[in-house]
MDAnalysis code that builds the backbone (N, CA, C; Angstrom):
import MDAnalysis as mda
import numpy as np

u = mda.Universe.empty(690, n_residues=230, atom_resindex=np.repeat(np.arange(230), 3), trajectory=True)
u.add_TopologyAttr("name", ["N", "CA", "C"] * 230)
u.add_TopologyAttr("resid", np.arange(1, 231))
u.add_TopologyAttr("resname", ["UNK", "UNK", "UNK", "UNK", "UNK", "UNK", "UNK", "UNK", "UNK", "UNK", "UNK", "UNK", "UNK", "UNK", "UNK", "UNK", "UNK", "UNK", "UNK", "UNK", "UNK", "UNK", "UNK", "UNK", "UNK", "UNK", "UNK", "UNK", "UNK", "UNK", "UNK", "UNK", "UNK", "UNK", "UNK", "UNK", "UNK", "UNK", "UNK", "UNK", "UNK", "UNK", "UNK", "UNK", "UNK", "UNK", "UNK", "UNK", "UNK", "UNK", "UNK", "UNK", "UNK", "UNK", "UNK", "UNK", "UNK", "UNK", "UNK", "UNK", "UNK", "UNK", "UNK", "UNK", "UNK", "UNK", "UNK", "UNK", "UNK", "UNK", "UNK", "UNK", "UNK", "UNK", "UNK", "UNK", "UNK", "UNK", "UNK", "UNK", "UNK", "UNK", "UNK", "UNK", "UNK", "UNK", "UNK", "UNK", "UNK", "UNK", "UNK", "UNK", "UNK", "UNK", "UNK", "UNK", "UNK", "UNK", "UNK", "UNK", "UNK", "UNK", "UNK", "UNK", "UNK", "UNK", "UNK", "UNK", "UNK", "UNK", "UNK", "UNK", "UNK", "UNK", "UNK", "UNK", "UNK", "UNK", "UNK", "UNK", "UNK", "UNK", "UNK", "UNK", "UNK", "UNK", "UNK", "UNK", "UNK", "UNK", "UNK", "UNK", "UNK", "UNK", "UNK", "UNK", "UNK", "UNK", "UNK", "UNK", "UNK", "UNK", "UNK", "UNK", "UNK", "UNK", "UNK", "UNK", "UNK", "UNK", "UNK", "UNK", "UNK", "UNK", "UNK", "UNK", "UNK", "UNK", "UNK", "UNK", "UNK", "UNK", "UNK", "UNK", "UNK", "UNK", "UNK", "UNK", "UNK", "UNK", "UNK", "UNK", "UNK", "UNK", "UNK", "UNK", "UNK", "UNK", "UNK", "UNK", "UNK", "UNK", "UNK", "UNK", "UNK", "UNK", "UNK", "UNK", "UNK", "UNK", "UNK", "UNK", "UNK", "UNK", "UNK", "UNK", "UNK", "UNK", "UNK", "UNK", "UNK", "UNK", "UNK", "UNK", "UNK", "UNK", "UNK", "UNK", "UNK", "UNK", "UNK", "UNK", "UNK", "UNK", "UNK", "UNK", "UNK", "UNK", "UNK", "UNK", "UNK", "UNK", "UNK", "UNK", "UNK", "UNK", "UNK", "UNK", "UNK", "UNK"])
u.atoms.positions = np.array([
    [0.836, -1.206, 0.000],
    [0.000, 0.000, 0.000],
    [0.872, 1.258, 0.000],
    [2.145, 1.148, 0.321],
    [2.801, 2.302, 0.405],
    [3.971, 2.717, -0.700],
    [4.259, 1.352, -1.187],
    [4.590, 1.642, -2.574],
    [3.341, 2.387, -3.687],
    [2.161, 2.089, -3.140],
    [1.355, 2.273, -4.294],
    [1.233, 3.836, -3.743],
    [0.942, 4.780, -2.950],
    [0.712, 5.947, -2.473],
    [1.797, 6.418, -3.114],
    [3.260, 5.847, -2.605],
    [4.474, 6.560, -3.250],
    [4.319, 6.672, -4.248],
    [4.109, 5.780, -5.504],
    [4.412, 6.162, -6.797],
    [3.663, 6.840, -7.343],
    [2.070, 6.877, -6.449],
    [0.916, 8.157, -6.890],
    [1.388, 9.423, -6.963],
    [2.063, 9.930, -5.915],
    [2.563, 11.176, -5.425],
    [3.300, 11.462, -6.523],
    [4.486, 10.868, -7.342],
    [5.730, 11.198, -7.600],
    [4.998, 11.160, -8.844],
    [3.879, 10.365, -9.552],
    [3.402, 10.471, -10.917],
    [2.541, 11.398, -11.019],
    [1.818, 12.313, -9.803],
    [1.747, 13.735, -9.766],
    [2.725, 14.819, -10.247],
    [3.605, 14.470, -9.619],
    [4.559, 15.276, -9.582],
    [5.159, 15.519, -10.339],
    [5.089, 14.507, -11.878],
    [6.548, 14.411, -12.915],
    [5.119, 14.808, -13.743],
    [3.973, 14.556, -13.303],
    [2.786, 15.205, -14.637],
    [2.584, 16.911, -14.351],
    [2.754, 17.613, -13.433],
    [2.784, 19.358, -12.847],
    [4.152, 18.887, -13.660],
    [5.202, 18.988, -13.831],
    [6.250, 19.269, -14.279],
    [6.270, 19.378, -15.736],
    [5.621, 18.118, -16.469],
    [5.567, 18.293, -17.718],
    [4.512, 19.029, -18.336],
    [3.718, 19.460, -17.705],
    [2.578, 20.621, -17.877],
    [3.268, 21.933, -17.671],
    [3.839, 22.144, -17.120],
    [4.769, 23.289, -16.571],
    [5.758, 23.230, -17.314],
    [6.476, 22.517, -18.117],
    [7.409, 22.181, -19.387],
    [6.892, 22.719, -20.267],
    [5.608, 22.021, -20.842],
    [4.518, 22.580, -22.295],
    [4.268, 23.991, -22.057],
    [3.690, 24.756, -20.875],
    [3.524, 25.992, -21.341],
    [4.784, 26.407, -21.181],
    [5.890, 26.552, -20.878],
    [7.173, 27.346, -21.149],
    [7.338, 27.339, -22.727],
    [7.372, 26.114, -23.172],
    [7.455, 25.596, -24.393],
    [6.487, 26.886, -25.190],
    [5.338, 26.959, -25.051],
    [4.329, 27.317, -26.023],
    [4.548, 28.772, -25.728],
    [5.105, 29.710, -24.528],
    [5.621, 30.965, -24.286],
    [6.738, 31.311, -25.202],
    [7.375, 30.527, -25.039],
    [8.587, 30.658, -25.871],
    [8.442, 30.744, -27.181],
    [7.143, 30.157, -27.699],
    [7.404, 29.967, -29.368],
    [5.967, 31.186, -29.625],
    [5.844, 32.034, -28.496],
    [4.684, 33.082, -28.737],
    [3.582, 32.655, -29.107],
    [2.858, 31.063, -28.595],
    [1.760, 30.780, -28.525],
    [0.919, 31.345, -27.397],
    [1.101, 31.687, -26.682],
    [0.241, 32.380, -25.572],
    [0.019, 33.999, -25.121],
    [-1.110, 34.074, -25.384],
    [-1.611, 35.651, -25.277],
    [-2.527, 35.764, -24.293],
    [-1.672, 35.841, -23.231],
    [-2.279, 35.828, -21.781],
    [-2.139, 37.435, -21.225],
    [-3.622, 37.533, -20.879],
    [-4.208, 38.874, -20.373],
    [-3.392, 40.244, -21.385],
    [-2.914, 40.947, -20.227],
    [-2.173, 41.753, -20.535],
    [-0.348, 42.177, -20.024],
    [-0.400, 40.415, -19.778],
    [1.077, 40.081, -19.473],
    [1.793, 39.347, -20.551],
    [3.354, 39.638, -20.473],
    [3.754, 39.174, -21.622],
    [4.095, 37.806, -21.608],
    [4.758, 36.812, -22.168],
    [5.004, 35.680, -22.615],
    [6.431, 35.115, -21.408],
    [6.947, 35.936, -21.841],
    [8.263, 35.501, -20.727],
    [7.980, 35.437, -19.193],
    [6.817, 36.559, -18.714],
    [6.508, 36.760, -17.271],
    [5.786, 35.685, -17.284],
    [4.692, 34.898, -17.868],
    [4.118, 34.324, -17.188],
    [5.122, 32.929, -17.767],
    [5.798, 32.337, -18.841],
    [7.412, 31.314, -18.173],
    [7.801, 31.216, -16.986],
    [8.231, 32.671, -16.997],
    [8.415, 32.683, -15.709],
    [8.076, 32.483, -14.521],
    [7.026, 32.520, -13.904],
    [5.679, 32.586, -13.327],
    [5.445, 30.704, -13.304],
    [5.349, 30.016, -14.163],
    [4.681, 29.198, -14.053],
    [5.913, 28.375, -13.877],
    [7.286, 28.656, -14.364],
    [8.725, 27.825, -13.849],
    [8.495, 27.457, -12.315],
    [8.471, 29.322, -12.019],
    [9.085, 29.074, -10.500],
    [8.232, 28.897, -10.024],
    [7.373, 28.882, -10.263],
    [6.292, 28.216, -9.292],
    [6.571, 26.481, -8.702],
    [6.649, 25.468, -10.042],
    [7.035, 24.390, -9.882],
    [8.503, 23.936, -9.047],
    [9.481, 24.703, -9.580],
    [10.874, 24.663, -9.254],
    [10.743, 25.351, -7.361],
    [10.095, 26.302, -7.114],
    [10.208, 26.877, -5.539],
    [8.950, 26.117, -4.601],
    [8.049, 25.114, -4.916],
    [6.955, 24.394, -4.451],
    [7.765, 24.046, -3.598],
    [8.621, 23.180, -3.087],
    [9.285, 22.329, -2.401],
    [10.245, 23.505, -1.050],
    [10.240, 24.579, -1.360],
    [10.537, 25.714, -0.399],
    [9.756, 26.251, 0.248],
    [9.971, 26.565, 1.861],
    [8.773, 26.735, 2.463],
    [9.489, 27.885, 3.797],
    [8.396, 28.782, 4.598],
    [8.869, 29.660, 5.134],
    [8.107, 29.464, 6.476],
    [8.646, 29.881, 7.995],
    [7.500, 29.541, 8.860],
    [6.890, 30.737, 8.878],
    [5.923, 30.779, 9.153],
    [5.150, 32.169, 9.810],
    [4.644, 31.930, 10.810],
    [3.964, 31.015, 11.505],
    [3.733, 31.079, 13.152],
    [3.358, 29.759, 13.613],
    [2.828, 29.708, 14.625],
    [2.606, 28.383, 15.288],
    [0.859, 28.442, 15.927],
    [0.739, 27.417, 16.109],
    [-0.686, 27.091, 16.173],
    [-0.963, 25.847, 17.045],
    [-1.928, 25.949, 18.488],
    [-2.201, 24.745, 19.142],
    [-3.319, 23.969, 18.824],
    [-3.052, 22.976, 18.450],
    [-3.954, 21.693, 18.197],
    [-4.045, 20.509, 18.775],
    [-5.274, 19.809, 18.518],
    [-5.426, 18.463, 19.476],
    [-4.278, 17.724, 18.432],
    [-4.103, 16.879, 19.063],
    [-3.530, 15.766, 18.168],
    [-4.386, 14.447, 18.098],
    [-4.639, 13.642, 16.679],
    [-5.333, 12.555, 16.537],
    [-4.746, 10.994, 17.039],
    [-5.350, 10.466, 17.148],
    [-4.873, 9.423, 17.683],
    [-4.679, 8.265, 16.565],
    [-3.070, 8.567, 16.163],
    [-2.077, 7.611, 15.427],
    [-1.370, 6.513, 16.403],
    [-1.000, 5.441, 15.347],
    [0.276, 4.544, 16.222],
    [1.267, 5.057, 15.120],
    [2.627, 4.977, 15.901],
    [4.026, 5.314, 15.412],
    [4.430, 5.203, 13.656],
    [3.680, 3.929, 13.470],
    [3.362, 3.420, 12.104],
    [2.730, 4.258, 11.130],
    [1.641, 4.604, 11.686],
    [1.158, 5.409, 10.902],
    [1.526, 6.849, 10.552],
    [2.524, 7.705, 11.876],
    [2.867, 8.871, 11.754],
    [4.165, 8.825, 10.655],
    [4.676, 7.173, 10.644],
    [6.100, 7.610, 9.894],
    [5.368, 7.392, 8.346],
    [4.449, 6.529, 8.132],
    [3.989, 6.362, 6.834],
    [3.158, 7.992, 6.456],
    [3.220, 8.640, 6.930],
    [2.482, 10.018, 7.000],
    [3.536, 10.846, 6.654],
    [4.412, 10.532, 7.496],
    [6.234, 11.626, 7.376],
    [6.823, 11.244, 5.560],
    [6.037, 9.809, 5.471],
    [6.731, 9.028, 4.434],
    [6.508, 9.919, 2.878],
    [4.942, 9.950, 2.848],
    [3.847, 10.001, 1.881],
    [4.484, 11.771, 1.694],
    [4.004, 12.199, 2.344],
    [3.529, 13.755, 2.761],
    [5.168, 14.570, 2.912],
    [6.032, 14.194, 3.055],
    [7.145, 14.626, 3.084],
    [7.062, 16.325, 4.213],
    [6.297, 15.865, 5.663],
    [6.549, 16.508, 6.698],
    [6.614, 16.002, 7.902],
    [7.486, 16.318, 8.977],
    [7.937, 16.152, 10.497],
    [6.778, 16.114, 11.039],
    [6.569, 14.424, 10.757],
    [5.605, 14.014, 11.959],
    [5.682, 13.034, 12.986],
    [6.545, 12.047, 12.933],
    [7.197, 11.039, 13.659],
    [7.608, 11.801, 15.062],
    [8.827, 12.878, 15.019],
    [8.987, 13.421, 16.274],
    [7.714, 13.981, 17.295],
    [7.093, 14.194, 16.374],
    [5.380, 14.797, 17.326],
    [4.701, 13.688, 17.948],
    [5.026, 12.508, 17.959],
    [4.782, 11.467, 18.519],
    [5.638, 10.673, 18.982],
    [6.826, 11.522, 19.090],
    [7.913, 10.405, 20.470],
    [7.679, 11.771, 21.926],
    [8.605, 10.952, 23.012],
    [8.257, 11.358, 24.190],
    [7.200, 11.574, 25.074],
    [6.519, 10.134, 25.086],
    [5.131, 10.056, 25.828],
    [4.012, 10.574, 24.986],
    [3.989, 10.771, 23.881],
    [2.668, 11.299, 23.232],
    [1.879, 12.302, 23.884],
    [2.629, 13.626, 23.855],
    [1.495, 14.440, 24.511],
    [0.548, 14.601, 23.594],
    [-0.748, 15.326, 24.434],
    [-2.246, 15.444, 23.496],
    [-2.123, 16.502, 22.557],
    [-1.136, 17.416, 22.556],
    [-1.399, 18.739, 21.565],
    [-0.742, 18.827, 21.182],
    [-0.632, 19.119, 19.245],
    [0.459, 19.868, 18.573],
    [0.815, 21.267, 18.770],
    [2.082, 21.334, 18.519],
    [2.976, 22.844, 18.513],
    [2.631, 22.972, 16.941],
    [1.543, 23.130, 16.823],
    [1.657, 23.154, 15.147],
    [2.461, 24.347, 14.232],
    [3.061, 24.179, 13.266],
    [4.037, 24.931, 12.594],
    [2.886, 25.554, 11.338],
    [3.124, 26.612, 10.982],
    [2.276, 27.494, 10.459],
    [3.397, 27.422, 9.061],
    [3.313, 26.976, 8.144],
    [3.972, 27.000, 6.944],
    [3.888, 28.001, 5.728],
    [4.290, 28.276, 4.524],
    [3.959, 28.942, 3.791],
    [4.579, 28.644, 2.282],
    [4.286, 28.076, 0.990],
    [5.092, 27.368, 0.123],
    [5.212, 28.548, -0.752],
    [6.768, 28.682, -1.152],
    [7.152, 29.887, -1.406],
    [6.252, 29.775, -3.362],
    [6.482, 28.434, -3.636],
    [5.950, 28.302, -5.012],
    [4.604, 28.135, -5.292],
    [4.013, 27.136, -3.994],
    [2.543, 26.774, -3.997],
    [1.804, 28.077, -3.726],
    [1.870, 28.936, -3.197],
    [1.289, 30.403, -2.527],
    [2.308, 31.679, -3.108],
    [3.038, 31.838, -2.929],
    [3.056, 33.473, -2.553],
    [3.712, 33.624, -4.312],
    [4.038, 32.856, -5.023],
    [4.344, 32.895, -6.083],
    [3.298, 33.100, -7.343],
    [2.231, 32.443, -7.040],
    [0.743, 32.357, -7.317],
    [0.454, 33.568, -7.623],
    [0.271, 34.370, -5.898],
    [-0.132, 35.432, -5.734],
    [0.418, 36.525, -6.163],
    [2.139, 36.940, -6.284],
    [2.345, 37.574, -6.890],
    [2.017, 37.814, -8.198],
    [1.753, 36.693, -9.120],
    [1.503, 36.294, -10.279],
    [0.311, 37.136, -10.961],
    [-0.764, 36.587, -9.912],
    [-2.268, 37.084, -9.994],
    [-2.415, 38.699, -9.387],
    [-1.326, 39.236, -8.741],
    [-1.541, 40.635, -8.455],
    [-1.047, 41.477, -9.430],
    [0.242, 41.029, -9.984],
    [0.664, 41.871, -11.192],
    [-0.132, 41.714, -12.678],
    [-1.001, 40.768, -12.861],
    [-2.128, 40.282, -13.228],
    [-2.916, 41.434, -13.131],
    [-3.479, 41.630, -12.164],
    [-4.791, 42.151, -11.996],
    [-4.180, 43.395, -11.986],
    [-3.057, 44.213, -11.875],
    [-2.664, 46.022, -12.058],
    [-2.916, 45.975, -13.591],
    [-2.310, 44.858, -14.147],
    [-2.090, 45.735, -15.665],
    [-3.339, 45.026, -16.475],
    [-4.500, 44.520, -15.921],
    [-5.472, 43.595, -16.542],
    [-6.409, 44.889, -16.403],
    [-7.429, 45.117, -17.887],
    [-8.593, 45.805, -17.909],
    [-10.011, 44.939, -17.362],
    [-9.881, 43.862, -17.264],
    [-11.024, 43.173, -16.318],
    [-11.358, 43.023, -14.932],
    [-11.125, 44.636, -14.382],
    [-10.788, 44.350, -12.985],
    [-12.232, 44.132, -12.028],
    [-12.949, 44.543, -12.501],
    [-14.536, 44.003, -12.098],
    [-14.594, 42.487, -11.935],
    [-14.586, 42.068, -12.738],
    [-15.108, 40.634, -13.209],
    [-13.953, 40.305, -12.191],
    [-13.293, 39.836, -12.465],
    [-11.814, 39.498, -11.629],
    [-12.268, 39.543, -10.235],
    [-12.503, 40.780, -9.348],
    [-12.912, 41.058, -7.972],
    [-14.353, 39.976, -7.575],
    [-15.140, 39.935, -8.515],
    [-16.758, 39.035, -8.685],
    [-15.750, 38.013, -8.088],
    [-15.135, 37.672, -8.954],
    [-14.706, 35.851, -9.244],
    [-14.102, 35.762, -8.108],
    [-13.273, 36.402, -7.388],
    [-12.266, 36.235, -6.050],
    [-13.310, 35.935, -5.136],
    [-14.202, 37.306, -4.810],
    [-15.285, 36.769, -4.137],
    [-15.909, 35.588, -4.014],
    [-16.681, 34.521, -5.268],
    [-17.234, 33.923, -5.683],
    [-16.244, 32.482, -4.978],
    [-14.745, 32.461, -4.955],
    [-14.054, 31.355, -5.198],
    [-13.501, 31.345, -3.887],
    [-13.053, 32.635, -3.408],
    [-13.037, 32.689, -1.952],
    [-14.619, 31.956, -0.447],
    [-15.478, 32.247, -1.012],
    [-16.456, 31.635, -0.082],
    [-16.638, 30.225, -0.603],
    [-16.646, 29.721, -2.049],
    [-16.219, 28.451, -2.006],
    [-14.869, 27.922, -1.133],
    [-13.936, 28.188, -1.482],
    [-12.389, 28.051, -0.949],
    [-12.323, 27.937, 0.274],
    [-13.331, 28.540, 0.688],
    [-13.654, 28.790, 2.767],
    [-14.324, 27.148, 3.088],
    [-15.702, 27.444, 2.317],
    [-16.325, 26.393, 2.564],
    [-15.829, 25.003, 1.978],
    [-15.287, 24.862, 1.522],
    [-14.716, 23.533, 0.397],
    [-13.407, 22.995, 1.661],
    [-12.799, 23.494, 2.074],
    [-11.457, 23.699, 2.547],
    [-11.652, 22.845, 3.884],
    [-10.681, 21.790, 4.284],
    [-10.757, 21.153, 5.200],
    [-9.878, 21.162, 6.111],
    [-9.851, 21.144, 7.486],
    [-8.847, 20.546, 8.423],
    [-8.555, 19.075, 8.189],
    [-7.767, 18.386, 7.619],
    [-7.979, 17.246, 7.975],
    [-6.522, 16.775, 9.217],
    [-7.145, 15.922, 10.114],
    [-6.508, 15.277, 11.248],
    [-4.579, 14.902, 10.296],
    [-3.652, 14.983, 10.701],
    [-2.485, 14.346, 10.415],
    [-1.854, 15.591, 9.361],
    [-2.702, 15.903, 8.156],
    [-2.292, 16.353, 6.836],
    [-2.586, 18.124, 6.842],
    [-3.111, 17.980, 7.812],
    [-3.196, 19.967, 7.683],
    [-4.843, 20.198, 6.749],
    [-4.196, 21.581, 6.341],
    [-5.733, 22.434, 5.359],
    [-5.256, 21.485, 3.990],
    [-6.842, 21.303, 3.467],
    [-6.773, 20.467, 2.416],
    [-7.418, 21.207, 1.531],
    [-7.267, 21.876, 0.368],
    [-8.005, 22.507, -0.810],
    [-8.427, 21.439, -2.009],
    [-9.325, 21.273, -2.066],
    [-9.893, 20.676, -3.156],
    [-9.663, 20.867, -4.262],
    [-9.154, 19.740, -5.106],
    [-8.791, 20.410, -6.338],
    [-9.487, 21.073, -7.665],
    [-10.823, 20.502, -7.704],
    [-11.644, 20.772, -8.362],
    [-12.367, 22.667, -8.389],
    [-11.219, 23.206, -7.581],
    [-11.771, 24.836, -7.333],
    [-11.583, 25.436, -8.813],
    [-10.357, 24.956, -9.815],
    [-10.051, 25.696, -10.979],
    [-10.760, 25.348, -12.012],
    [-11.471, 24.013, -11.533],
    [-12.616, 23.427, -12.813],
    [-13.586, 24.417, -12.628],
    [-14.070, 24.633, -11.009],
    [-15.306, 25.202, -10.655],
    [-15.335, 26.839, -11.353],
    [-14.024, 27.205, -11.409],
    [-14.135, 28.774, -11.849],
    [-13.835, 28.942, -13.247],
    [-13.606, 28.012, -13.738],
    [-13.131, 28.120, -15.429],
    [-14.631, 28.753, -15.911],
    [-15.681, 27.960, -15.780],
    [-16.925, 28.139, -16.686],
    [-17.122, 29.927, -16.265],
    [-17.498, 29.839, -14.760],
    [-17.691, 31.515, -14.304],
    [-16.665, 32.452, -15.316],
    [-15.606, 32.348, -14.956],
    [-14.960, 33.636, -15.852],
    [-15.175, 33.611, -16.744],
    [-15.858, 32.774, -18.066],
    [-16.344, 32.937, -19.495],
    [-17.580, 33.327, -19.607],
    [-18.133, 33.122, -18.273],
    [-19.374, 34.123, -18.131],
    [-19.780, 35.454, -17.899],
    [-18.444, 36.069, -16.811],
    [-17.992, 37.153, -16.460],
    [-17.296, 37.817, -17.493],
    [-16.570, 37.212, -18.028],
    [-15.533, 38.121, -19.316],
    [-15.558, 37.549, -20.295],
    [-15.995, 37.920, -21.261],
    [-15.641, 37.484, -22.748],
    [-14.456, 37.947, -23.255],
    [-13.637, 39.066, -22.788],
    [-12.660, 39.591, -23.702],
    [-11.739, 38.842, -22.715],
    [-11.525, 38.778, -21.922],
    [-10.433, 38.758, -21.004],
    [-10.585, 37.272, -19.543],
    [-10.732, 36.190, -20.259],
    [-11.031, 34.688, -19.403],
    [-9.926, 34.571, -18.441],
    [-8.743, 34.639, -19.165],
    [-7.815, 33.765, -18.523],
    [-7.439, 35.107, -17.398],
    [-7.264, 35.864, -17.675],
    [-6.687, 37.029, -16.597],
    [-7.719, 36.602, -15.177],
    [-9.073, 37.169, -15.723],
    [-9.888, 37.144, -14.288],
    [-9.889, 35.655, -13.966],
    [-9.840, 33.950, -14.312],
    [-9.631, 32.815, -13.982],
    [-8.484, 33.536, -12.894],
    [-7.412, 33.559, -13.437],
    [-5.833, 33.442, -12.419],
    [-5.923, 34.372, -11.483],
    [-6.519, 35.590, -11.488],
    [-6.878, 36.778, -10.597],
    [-7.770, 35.751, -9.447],
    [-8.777, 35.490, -10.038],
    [-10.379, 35.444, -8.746],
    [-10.041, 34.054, -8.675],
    [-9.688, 32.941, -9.270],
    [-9.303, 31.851, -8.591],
    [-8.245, 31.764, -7.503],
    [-6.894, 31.881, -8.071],
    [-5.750, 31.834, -7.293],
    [-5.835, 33.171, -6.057],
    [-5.995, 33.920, -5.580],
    [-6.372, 34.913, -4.930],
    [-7.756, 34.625, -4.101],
    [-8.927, 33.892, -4.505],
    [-9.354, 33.365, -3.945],
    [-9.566, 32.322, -2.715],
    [-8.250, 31.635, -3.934],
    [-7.903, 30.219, -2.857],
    [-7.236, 30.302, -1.791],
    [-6.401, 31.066, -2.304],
    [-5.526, 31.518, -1.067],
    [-5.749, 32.454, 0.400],
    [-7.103, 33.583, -0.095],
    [-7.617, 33.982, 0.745],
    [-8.878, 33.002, 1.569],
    [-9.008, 32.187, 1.212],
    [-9.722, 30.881, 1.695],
    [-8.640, 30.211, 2.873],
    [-8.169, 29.788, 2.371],
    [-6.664, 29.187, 3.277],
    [-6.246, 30.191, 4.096],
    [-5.953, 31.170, 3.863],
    [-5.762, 32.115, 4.986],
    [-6.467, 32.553, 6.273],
    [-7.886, 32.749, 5.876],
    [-8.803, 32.617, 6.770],
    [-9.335, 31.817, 7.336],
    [-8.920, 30.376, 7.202],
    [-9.169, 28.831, 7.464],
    [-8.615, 28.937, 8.962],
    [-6.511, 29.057, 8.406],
    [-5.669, 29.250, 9.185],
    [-6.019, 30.177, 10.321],
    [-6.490, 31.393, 10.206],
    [-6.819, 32.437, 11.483],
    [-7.934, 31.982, 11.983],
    [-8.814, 30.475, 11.738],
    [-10.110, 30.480, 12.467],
    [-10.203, 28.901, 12.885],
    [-8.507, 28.386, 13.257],
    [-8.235, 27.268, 13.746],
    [-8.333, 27.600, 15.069],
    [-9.271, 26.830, 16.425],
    [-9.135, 27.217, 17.200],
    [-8.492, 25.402, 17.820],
    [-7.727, 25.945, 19.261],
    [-7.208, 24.821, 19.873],
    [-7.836, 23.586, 20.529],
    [-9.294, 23.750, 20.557],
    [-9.639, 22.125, 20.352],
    [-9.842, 21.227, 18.934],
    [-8.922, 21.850, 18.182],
    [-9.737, 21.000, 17.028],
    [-8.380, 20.117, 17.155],
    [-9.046, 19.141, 15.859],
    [-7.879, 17.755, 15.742],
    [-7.028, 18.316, 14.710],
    [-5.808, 18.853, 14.757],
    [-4.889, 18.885, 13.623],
    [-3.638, 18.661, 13.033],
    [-2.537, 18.793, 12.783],
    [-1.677, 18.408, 12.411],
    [-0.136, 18.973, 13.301],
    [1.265, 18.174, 12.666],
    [2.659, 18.797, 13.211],
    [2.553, 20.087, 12.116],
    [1.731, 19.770, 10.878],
    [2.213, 21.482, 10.105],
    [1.638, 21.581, 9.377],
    [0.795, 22.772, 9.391],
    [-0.579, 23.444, 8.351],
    [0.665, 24.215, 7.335],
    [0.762, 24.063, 6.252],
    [1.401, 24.638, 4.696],
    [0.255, 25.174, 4.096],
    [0.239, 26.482, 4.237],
    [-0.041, 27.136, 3.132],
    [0.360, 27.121, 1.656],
    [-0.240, 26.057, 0.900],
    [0.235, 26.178, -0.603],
    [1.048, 25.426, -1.102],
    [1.272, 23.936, 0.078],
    [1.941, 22.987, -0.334],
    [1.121, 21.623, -0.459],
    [1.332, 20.681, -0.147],
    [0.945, 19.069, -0.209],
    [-0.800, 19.085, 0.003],
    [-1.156, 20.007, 0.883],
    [-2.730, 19.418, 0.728],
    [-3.485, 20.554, -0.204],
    [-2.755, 21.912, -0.410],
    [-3.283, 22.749, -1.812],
    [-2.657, 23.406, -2.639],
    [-1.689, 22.603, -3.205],
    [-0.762, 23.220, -4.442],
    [-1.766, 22.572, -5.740],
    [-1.986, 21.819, -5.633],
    [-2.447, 21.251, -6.907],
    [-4.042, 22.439, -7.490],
    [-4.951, 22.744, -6.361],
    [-5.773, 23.855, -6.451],
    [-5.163, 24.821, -6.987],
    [-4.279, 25.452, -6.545],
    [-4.186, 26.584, -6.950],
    [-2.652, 26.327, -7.886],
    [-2.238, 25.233, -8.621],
    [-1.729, 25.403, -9.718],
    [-2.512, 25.028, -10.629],
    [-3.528, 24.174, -10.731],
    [-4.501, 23.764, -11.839],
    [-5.161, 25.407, -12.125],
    [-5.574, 26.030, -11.108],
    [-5.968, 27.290, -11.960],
    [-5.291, 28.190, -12.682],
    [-3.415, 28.056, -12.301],
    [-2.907, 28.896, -12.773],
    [-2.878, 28.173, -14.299],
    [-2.753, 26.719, -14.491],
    [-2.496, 26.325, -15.736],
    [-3.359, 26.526, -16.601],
    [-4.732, 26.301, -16.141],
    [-6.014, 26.220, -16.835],
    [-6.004, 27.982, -17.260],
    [-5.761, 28.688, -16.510],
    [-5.645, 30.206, -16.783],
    [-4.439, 30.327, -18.391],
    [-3.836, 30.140, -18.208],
    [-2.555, 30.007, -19.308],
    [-3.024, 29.441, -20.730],
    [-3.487, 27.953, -20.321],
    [-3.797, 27.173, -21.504],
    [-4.856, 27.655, -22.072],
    [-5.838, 28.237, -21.685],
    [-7.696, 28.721, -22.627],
    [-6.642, 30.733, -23.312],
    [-5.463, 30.215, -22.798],
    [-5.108, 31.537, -23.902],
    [-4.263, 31.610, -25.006],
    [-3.829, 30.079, -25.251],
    [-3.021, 30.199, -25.835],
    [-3.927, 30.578, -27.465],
    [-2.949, 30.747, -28.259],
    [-4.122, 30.521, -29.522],
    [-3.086, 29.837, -30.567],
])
């Protein structure tokens, strides 16, 4: 069972890469006419995003219950998930995490820069603000604590907003998608994080924008990219 999880993860991982390959590819050869950014920024943009995922920053700490694992299960958790959870369960098992407040420099704040310089030089700034709204109270409500693994974003948020922004903008899809999705999601997760209170069951480390919601909020950045190429 844990070979089979492993090789799930890593055949995630080498498929975001080669998706993240193709649009560099299609930037480069001036297939993509995205918003009112140029070709190289969003290469760029969608490189480092993949390449800085795996970098992460603390920002604070957070008390939580802890769930009730055996040793086995915390290292197959440390295994899968590639975070410090084994030590949170040596020395008598106390009941509460010191939980670590994370932040993925590629999964999040890379995103966001993305979608803010986005939205200065984008003429769809209406529609764009709708859609944040719209994806943010999904993103709130969709968004899970789960016990062991932290905030979990659903991935299906960039399917959910593709149709809306072609409803909202006809001239301009992909801008307000990457604006009101990714900005969304993230303000979802953010406010998740500030409304964890200390009886709940949660994890050694809530990541903002890594293992339980990078894939959310890179499927929108891709899906944003790809409905522009022409």
């Amino acid at each position: 069972m844990r070979e089979l999880l492993g090789v799930s993860f890593y055949t995630r991982f080498v498929c975001m890469w080669a998706v993240a390959i193709m649009i560099v590819v299609l930037c480069l050869i001036q297939r993509v006419d995205f918003s009112n950014v140029g070709s190289l920024v969003v290469a760029g943009a969608v490189f480092s995003i993949m390449l800085l995922y795996p970098v992460e920053v603390p920002v604070g700490r957070l008390r939580t219950l802890k769930p009730n694992l055996t040793t086995g299960e915390a290292k197959l958790i440390e295994r899968l998930e590639d975070i410090p959870f084994v030590d949170e369960y040596a020395g008598g098992f106390p009941k509460v995490f010191d939980t670590r407040v994370m932040v993925s420099i590629g999964g999040l704040l890379v995103p966001v820069c993305f979608a803010i310089f986005t939205f200065v030089t984008m003429t769809e700034q209406l529609p764009a603000l709708v859609l944040f709204m719209i994806v943010f109270i999904v993103s709130y409500m969709a968004t899970e604590l789960k016990p062991s693994l932290g905030l979990t974003a659903p991935p299906w948020i960039g399917l959910f907003s593709l149709p809306i922004a072609y409803v909202l903008s006809r001239s301009d899809p992909s801008g307000v998608l990457l604006v009101g999705g990714v900005l969304g999601i993230a303000a979802g997760l953010i406010a998740w994080a500030f409304s964890i209170s200390p009886d709940e069951q949660g994890a050694a480390e809530i990541n903002l924008g890594g293992y339980g919601s990078f894939i959310a909020v890179y499927t929108c950045v891709c899906l944003a990219v790809l409905i522009s190429v022409s």
